[in-house]
C-alpha positions in Angstrom: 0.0 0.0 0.0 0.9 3.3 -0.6 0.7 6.8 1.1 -0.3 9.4 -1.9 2.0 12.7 -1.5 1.0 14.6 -4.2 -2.6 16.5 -4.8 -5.1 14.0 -6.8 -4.2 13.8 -10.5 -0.7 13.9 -9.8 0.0 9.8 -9.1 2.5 9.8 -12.2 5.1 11.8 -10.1 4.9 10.2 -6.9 7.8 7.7 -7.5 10.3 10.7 -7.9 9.0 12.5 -4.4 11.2 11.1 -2.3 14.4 11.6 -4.4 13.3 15.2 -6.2 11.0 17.2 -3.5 13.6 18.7 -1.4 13.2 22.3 0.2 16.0 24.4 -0.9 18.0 25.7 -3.8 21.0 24.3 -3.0 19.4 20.7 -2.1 18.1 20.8 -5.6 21.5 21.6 -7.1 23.2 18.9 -5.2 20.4 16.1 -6.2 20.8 17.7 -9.8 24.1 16.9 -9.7 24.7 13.9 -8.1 21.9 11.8 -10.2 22.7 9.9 -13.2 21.7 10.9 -16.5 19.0 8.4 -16.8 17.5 9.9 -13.5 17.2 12.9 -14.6 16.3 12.0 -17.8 13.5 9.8 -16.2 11.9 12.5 -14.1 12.1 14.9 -16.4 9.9 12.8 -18.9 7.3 12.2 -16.2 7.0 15.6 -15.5 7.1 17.2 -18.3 3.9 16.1 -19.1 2.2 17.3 -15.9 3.8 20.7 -15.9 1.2 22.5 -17.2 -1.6 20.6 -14.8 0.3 21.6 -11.9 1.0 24.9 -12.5 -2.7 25.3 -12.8 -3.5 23.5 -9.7 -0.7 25.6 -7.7 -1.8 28.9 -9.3 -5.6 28.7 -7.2 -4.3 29.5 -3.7 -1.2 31.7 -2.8 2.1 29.6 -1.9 1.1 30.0 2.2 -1.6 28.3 2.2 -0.6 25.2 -0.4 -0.9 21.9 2.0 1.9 19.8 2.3 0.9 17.5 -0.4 0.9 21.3 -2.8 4.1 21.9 -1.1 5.7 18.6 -2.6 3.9 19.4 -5.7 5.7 22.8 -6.2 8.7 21.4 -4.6 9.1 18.8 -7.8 7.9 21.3 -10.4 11.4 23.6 -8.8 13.5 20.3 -9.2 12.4 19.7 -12.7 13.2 23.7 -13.6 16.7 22.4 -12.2 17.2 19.3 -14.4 15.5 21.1 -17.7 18.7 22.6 -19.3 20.6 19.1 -18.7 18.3 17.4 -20.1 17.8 19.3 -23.2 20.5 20.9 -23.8 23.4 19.3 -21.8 22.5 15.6 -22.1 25.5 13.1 -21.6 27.7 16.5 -21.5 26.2 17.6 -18.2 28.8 16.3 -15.6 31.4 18.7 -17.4 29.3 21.6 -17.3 28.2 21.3 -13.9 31.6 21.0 -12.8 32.2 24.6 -11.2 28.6 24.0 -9.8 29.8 21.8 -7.0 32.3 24.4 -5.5 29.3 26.8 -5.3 26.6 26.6 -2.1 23.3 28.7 -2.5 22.6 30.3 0.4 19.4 32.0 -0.5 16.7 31.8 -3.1 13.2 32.8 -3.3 12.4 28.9 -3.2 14.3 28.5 -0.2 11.2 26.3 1.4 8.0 28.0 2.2 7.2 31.5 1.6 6.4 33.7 4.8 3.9 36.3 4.6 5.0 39.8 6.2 
């Protein structure tokens, strides 16, 4: 038995949650850069297709009141932002171009986890 972690509609994407939902910029770099190609590849082709779904789905309510199943949602849409260029672009090339990218630590983004209303 499973435990869904995504919204309804979403049941494609749960196998990558627990590899690809992470909270910050930096975790998404690192998970980026430490998959294989065929993991990225992999994820990228299950969610490109649910992209557009999700961004409509996550577009209803404003990012502090998304639930934790949104939050995961949103959380894999930001991963798959992160793996796009290798994917299309980079391909089997991407370990040399992400070199310089494992010196680096991001230390703050505006998708650094949840969004605090002032």
């Amino acid at each position: 038995m499973t435990t869904e972690q995504l919204p309804p509609g979403f049941e494609t994407l749960e196998p990558f949650v627990e590899h690809w939902a992470v909270d910050s910029a930096d975790d998404r770099l690192k998970r980026r850069l430490n998959s294989s190609e065929s993991e990225r590849v992999a994820f990228f082709n299950a969610a490109k297709d649910r992209l557009q779904d999700g961004l409509t789905h996550l577009d209803k309510k404003p990012f502090d009141e998304y639930d934790d199943d949104e939050n995961r949602l949103m959380q894999l849409f930001l991963s798959f932002a992160h793996i796009a260029l290798a994917v299309e672009v980079q391909g089997d090339a991407e370990p040399k171009h992400a070199e310089g990218a494992r010196h680096m630590t991001i230390t703050s983004a505006p998708s650094s986890g949840r969004l605090e209303r002032s």
